[in-house]
N, C-alpha and C positions, 0 to 999 in steps of 0.2 A: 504494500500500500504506500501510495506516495505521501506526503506530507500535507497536498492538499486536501486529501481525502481521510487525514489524520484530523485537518481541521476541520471540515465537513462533517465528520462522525464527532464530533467536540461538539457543535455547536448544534447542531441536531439532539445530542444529549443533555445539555444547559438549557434549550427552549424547550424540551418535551413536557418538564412538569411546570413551567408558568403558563403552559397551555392548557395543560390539563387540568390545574388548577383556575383558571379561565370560565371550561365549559361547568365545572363543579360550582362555582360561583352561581354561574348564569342560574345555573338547574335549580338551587337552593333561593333563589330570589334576589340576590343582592349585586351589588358593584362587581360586573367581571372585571368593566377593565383595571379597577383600583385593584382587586384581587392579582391580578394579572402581574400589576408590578410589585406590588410585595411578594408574591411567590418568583417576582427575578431575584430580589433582595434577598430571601430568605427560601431558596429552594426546599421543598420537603416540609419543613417546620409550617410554612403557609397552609400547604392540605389540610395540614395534620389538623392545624388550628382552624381550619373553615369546616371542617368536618366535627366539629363538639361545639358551634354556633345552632342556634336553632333553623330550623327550614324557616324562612319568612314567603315564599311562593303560596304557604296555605292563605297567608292575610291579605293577600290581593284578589280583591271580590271582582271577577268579570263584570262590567258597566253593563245594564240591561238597555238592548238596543229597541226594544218595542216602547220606550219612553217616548213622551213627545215635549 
């Protein structure tokens, strides 16, 4: 493997969990993209700690569209 593909596989592995920690945000109701850059900041540790927050997606009531 050449060196660029040292760095490719680097940085592929350093973005995989502030993405992933991203869509775990989304899913759970809250700030991806804030999520987003603390899990660059603090890879790992960010999941861990967005996963023992509470779900807030249940307290977002869909708006009733037959309202007038």
């Amino acid at each position: 493997m050449t060196a660029a593909g040292f760095i490719a596989f680097g940085l592929l592995m350093f973005m995989s969990l502030p993405v992933m920690t991203y869509y775990y945000a989304k899913h759970l109701g809250r700030n991806a993209k804030a999520w987003f850059w603390i899990g660059v900041l603090l890879p790992g540790i960010a999941t861990l700690i967005l996963s023992f927050l509470p779900d807030l997606s249940e307290d977002i009531k869909p708006k009733d569209e037959n309202k007038i």
